[in-house]
C-alpha positions as a LaTeX table, in Angstrom:
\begin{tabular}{lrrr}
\hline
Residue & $x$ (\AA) & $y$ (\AA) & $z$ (\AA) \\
\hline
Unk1 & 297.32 & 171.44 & $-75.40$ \\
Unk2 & 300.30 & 173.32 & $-77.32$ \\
Unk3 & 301.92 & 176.12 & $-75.70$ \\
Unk4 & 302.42 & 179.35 & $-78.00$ \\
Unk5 & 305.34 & 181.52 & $-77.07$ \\
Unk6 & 304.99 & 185.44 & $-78.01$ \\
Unk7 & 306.70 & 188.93 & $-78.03$ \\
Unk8 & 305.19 & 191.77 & $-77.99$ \\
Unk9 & 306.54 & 194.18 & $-80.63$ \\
Unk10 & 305.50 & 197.51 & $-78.13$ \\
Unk11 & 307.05 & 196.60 & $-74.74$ \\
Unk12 & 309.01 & 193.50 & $-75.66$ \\
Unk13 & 307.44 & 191.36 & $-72.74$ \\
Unk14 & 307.48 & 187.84 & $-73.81$ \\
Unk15 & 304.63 & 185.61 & $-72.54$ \\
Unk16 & 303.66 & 182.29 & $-73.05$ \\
Unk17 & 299.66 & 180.63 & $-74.36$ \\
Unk18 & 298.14 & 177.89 & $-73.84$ \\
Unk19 & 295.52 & 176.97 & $-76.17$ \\
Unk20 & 294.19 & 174.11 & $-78.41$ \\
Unk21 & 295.28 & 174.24 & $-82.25$ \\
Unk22 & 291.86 & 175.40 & $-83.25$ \\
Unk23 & 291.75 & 178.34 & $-80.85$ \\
Unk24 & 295.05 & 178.89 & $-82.03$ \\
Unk25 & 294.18 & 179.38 & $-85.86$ \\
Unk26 & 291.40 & 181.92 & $-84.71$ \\
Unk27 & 293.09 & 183.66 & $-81.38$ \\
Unk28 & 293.69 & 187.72 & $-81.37$ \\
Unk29 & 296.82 & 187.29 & $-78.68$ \\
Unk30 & 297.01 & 190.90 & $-77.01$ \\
Unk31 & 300.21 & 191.10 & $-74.72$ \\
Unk32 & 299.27 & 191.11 & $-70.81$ \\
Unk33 & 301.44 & 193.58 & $-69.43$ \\
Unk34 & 300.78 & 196.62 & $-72.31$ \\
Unk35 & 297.30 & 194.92 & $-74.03$ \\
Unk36 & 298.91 & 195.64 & $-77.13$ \\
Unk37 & 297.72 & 193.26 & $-80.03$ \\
Unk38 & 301.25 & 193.72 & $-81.92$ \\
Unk39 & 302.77 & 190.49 & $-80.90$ \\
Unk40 & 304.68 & 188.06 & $-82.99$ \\
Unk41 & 304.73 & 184.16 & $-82.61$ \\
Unk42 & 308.02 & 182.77 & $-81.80$ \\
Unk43 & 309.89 & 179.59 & $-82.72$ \\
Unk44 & 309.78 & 177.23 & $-79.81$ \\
Unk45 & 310.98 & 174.09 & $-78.75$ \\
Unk46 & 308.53 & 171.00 & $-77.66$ \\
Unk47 & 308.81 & 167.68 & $-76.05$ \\
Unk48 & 306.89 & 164.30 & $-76.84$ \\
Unk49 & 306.03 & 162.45 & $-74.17$ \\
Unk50 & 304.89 & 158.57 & $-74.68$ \\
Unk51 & 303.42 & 155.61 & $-72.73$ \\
Unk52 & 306.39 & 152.92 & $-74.12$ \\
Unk53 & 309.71 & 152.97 & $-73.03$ \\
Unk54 & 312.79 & 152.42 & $-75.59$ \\
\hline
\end{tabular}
């Protein structure tokens, strides 16, 4: 499952969510440390990992 990286916009606390894609498109993301729903997404990096070997 993706991970979703956040800020909060009230405390600036950023936190990390793991959920599928689906959840994701639906999700109300409150921060944990204030509960405040003002959080925006941020760009993240991810990693592939595979079965074959180059």
């Amino acid at each position: 499952m993706p991970t979703y990286e956040y800020v909060c916009q009230g405390c600036n606390h950023e936190f990390s969510v793991i959920h599928s894609i689906s959840e994701h498109e639906k999700a109300k993301v409150a921060c944990p440390k204030c509960k405040s729903k003002k959080v925006k997404q941020q760009v993240s990096t991810f990693q592939v990992k595979t079965s074959k070997k180059s």
